[in-house]
N, C-alpha and C positions, 0 to 999 in steps of 0.2 A: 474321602467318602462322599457320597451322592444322597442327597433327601429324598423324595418321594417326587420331584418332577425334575429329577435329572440336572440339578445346579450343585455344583461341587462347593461342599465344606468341608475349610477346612478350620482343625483345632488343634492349636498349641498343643505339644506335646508337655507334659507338666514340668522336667526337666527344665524347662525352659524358661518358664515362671521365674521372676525376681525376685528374690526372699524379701519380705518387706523390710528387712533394716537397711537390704541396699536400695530399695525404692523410698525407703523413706530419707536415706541420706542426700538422693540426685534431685527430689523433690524439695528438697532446702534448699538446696544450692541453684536449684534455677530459680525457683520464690524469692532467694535472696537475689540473685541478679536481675530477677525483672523488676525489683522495688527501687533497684540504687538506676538502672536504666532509666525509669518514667523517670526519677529524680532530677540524672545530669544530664540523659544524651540530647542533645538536640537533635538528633532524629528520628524518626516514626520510632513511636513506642505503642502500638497499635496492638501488636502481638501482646506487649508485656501488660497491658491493662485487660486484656485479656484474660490471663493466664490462668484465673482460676475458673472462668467459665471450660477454657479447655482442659483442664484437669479431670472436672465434672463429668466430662462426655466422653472419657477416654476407659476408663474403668469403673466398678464399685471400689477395687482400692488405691486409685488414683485419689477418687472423692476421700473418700474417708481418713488415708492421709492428709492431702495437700491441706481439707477442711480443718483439720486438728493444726497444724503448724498455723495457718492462717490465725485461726480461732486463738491461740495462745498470743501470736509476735503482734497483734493488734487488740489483744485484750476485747474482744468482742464477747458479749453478755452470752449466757445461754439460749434465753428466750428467743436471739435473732440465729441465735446458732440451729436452736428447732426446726427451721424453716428454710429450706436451700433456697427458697427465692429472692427471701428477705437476707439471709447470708449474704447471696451471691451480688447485691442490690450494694449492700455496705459495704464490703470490699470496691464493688465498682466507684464509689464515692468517695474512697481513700487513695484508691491510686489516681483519681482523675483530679483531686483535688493537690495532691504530690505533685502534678504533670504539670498544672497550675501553678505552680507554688515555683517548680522550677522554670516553666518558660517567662514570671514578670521578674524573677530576680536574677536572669538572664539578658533579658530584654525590656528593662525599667520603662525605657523611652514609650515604646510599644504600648507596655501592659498597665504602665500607670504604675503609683507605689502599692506596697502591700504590708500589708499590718496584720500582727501575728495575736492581736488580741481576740478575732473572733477565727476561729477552725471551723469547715463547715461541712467537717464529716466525723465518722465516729474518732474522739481524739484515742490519745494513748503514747504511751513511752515513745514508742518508737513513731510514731508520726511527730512528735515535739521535739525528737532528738532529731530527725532531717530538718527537720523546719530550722531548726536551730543551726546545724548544720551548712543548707543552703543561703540563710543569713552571712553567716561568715565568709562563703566565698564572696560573697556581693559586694556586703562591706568592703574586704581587704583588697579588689579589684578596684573597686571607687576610689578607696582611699588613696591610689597614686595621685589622682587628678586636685589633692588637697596640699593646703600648707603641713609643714613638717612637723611642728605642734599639732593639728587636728591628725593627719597622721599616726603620731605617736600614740594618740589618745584613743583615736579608734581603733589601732590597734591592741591595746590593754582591755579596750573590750571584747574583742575578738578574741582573744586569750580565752579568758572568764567564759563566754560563752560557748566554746569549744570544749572546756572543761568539764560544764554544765550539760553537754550533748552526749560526752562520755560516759557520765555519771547515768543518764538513762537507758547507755545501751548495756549498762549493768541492772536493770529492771525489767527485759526483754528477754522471752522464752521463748523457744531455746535460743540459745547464748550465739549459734552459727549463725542466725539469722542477721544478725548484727558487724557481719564478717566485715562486708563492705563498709559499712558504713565506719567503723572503726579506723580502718585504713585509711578511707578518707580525711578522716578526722586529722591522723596522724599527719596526713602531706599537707592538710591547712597549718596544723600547729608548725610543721618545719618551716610553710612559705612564710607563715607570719612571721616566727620566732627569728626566721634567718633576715625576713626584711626590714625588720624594725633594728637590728643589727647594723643592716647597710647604712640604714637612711640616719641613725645615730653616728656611726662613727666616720660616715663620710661630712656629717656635719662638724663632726671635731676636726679631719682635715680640714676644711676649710677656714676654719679659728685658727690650726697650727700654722697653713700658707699664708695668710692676712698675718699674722705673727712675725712668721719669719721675709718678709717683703719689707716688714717695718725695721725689723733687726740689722738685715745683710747690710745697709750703709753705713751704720754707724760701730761694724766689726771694731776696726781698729782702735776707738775710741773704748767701747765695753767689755772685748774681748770675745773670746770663739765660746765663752762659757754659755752665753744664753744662744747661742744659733744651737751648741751641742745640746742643748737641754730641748728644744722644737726641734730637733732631728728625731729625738729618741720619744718624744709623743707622735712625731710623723709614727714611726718604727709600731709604736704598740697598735695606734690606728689601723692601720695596713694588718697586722697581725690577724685581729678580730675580724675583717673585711675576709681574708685570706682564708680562717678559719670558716667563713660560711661560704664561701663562693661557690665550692662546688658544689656542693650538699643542696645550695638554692639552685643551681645552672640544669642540676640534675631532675630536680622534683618539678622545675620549669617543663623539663624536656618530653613529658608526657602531657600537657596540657596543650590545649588549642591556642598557638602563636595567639589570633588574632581578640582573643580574649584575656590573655594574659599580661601585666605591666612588664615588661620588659627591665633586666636593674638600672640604666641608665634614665628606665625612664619614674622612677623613685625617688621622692621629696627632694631636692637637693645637690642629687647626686650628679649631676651632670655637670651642674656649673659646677662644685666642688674637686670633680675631679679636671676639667679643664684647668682652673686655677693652678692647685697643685701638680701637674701634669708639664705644667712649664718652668716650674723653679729647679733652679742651678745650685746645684751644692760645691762647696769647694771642697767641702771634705763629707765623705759619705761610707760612713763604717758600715752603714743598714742597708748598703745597695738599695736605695731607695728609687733611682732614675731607674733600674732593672725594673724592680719590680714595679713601679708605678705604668713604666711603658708597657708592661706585659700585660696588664690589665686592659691600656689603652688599645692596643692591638686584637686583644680578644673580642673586647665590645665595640671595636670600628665596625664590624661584618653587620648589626643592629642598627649603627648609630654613626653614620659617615660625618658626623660632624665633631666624632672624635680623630678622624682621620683626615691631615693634613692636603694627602693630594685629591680625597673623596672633597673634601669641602673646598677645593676649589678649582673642583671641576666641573 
């Protein structure tokens, strides 16, 4: 149809209108992905800080959903909720303060350190649970470049604190909103749980190989009972190792290489596995030369200086 000076309108036909439980469900899920985006991605999150101004300008019940989901998953007061410009102003100042928050604990060097004691937008569960959150990748990324005590140790807070992050995204309405970030959570807790794994028990190799170097000459004198006894802690070490490998290789395999610690490159682990990587068993119930070479083979393609003809080429 045509107006009064001949410019054509046109209007949805109502059919075509989106029930609002399906608009209100696709409206969560982009709010939830633009919040976990300004968080981690390092790039342009421009759109996503955005998002609720575009919502605003797209329909009345674009606004009045998107503003109700907003309004709960950040706990914002009513009185600023009265006011779309004051609304729209606090949101601006949570995501851009999020966006903050992830590029200095990204880029320390850059942005200087950052302390979570003052927030300086409207706080709330779920602004403390990222915060909290992005804390922990920082830590547990730093932490390769430590001794394997500080390691260990900053990884048991990294635990704690991921726990703690969980724990808020059980205080966040509605519960989808929390989607990402939850999952998140889950791939810290496996990188931690599985890396504090490695960097432990490739430290006990390295005790078992120092062991058994001391043992192997004085065989004949003491007998095969103490080399078999450091064969069978090689055995259980390896076990554990084994048991996280791929579960870490895998939760690695979606993160940015070049921000990621790689496992060889983990407290210890590289000289421990060198060390042991060259002991000669005379007897080997636990296929232990297999499987230690198998490991070696795999992390040569990272690490050429587990790889004989790589390191001296």
């Amino acid at each position: 149809m045509t107006d009064a000076d001949g410019v054509c309108q046109w209007t949805p036909r109502r059919e075509l209108a989106l029930p609002n439980e399906l608009l209100h469900k696709i409206l969560l899920l982009v709010l939830s992905d633009s919040v976990h985006s300004i968080c981690v991605s390092p790039g342009d999150t421009t759109w996503e800080k955005n998002v609720m101004d575009t919502f605003h300008q797209v329909s009345p019940a674009f606004r009045a959903i998107s503003s109700e989901l907003a309004a709960k998953a950040f706990d914002i007061s009513k009185v600023i909720r009265q006011d779309d410009e004051s609304f729209l102003r606090t949101l601006r100042q949570i995501f851009i303060y999020l966006s903050h928050l992830g590029m200095r604990l990204r880029h320390p060097s850059e942005w200087g350190s950052v302390s979570f004691q003052t927030i300086d937008c409207s706080a709330s569960s779920f602004v403390f649970g990222y915060a909290l959150y992005l804390s922990c990748i920082s830590l547990r990324r730093n932490a390769s470049r430590s001794p394997r005590d500080v390691f260990e140790s900053t990884h048991k807070v990294i635990l704690s604190a991921l726990t703690q992050s969980e724990a808020l995204c059980d205080r966040v309405f509605p519960v989808e909103m929390t989607c990402k970030l939850r999952q998140g959570i889950q791939e810290e807790f496996e990188l931690s749980r599985h890396g504090l794994v490695m960097v432990q028990s490739f430290n006990e190799l390295h005790n078992h190989a120092n062991s058994m170097l001391v043992l192997q000459p004085s065989r004949e004198e003491d007998g095969s009972g103490p080399l078999a006894a450091v064969r069978s802690l090689i055995h259980t070490s390896l076990l554990k190792i084994e048991g996280v490998y791929e579960s870490y290789v895998h939760a690695l395999s979606d993160k940015p290489p070049q921000t990621e610690p790689q496992i060889h490159e983990l407290p210890g682990v590289l000289v421990a596995l060198r060390k042991v990587a060259v002991l000669q068993f005379d007897e080997d119930e636990y296929n232990l030369e297999e499987r230690l070479s198998k490991i070696v083979v795999a992390w040569s393609k990272t690490c050429p200086f587990l790889n004989k003809e790589n390191a001296t080429s």
